[in-house]
N, C-alpha and C positions, 0 to 999 in steps of 0.2 A: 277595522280601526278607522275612526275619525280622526279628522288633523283642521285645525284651524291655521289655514295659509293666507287669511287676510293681511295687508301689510297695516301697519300705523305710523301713517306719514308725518304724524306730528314730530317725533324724533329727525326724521329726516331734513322737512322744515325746518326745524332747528339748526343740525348742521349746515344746511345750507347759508342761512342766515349769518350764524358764527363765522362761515367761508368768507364770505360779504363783508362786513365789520370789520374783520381781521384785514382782507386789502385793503378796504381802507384808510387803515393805520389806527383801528381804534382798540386800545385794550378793555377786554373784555372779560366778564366776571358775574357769579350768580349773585344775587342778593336775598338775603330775609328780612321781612318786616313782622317781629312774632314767627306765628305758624305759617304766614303768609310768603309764597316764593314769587322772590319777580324773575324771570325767567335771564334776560341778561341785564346786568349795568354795564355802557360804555363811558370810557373817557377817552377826549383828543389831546390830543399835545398842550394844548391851550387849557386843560383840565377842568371843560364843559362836558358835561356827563349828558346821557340819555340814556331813560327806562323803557326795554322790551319786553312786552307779550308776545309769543308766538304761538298760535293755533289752527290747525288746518282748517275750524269754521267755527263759526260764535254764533251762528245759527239756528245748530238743534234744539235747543234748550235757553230758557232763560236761566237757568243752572250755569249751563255752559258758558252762556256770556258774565254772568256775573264775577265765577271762580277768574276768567283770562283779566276782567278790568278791576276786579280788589282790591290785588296787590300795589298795583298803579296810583289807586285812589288814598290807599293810608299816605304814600309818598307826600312829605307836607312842604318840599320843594319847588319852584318854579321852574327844575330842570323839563324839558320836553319828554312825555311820554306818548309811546305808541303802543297800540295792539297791533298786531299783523297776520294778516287770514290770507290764506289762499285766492279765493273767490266769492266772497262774501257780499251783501249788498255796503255799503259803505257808510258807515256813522259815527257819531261823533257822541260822546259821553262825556262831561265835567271834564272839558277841555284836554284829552284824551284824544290823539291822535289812532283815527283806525284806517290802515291802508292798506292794499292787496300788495304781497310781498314780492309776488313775480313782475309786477309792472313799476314796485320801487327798485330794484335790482335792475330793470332793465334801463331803467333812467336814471340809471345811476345817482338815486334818493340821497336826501340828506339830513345826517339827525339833529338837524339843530333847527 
């Protein structure tokens, strides 16, 4: 019997992420634009919002990065959005913020 035990840390990511937001003090919430999902909306107390992407890597595919910065991209807002990768090389898309999630966290990043 075969068993696919690979893990897929993108959920995890995820929660971690959520972990982070939630200290602090932002309420958090998925969004649709259409078919299109932005993974989290936050707002602060001051009811400044920012749009997240979270993905282990935008990398492998131009697929892959497309599907993470779409939903970002319909947003016809001037709120801040971000992609957020693992370990990613670092770029920048139609004013699209892309950061590495472990070294925003560690610097205790800011979404505004």
């Amino acid at each position: 019997m075969n068993t696919d035990n690979r893990i897929n840390y993108g959920p995890v990511l995820e929660n971690i992420f959520y972990t982070y937001a939630r200290s602090r003090n932002y309420a958090v919430s998925i969004g649709r634009i259409g078919k299109l999902e932005c993974d989290f909306i936050l707002r602060d107390e001051q009811m400044q919002y920012a749009y997240v992407q979270v993905a282990m890597t935008i990398m492998n595919s131009r697929e892959t990065e497309d599907r993470e910065y779409r939903p970002l991209e319909q947003i016809a807002d001037n709120y801040p959005k971000f992609v957020m990768t693992r370990g990613d090389m670092i770029q920048k898309r139609n004013g699209i913020r892309h950061v590495n999630l472990p070294e925003f966290i560690q610097t205790q990043g800011s979404f505004t």
